[in-house]
C-alpha positions in Angstrom: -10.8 6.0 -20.8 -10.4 5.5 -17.1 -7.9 7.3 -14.6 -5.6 4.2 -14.5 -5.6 4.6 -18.4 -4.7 8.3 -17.9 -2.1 8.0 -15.4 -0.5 5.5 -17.0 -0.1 7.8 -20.0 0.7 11.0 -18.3 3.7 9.0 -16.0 4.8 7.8 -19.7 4.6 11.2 -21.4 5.9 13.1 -18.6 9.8 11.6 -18.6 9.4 11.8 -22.8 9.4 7.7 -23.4 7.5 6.8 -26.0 5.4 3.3 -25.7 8.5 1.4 -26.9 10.9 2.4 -24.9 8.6 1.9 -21.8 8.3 -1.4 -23.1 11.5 -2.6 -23.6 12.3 -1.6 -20.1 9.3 -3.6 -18.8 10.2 -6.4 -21.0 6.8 -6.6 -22.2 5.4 -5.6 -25.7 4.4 -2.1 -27.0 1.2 -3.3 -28.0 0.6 -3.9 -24.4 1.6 -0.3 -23.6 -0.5 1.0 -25.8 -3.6 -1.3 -25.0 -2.9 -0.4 -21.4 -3.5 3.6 -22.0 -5.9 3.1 -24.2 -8.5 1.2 -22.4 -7.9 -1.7 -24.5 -7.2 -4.0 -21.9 -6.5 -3.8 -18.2 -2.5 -3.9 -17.0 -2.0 -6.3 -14.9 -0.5 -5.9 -11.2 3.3 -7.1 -12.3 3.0 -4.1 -14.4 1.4 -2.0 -12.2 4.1 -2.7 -9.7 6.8 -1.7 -12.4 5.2 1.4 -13.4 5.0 2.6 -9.5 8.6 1.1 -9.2 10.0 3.2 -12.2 7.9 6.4 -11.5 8.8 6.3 -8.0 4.6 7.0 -7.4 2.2 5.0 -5.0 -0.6 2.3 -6.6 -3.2 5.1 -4.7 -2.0 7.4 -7.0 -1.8 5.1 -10.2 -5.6 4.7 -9.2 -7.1 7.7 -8.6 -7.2 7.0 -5.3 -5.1 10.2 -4.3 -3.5 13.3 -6.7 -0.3 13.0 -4.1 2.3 10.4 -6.3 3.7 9.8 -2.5 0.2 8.1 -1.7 0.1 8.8 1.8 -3.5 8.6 2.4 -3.6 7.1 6.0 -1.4 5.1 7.7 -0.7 1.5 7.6 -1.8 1.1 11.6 -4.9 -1.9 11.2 -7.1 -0.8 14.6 -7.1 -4.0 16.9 -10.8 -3.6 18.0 -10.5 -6.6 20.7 -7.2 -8.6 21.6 -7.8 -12.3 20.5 -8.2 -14.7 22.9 -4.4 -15.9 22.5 -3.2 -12.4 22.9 -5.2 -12.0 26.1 -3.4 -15.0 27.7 0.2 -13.6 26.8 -0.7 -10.3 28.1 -1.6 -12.2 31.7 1.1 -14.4 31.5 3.8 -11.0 31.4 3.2 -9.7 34.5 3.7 -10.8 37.6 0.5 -10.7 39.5 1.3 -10.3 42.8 2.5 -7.0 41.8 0.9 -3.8 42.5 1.7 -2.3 38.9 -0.2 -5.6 37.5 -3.5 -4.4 36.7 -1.8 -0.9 35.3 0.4 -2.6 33.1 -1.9 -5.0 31.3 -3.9 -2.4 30.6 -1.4 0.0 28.9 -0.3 -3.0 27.4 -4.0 -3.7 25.9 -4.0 0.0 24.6 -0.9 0.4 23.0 -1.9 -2.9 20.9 -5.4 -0.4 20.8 -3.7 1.7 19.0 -1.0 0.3 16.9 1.7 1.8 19.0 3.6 -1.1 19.3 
């Protein structure tokens, strides 16, 4: 049995619902339930979504990924290694460039993109 398996179980268990009743409130069958904690067969990620819905935990935690149910295991900030090409001509065409600030704010510009910060 995996840790998807186990967690699945343990969220179950832990509020006292038994397969069933989980089941009815998924609208899907016990069977499934029980195939899905038992390593019969792999839920799939409708039901995944519903179990981290109702448990109020994170798919991190539903996968091992992480022991914290909140799942905050970095933040959603992609890095931007180089503006594309597109972004570079917006960024040129903000500024004015006859002024003195130009330069300066392109570039603060270019890092907060960097760095998510925007």
């Amino acid at each position: 049995m995996n840790i998807v398996n186990n967690r699945l179980r343990m969220l179950r268990e832990s509020i006292g619902y038994s397969q069933m009743k989980l089941a009815e409130l998924f609208g899907i069958g016990q069977s499934s339930i029980f195939r899905y904690e038992n390593g019969g067969s792999s839920a799939p990620f409708n039901v995944l979504i519903k179990y981290a819905d109702f448990f109020d935990v994170s798919l991190d935690y539903i996968f091992g990924r992480t022991d914290n149910k909140e799942g905050k295991l970095y933040q959603c900030k992609p890095k931007i290694e180089n503006n594309p090409p597109e972004m570079e001509k917006f960024i040129e065409m903000c500024f004015d460039p006859n002024s003195p600030m130009n330069e300066r704010l392109k570039d603060t510009l270019r890092q907060m993109l960097k760095e998510g910060n925007y």
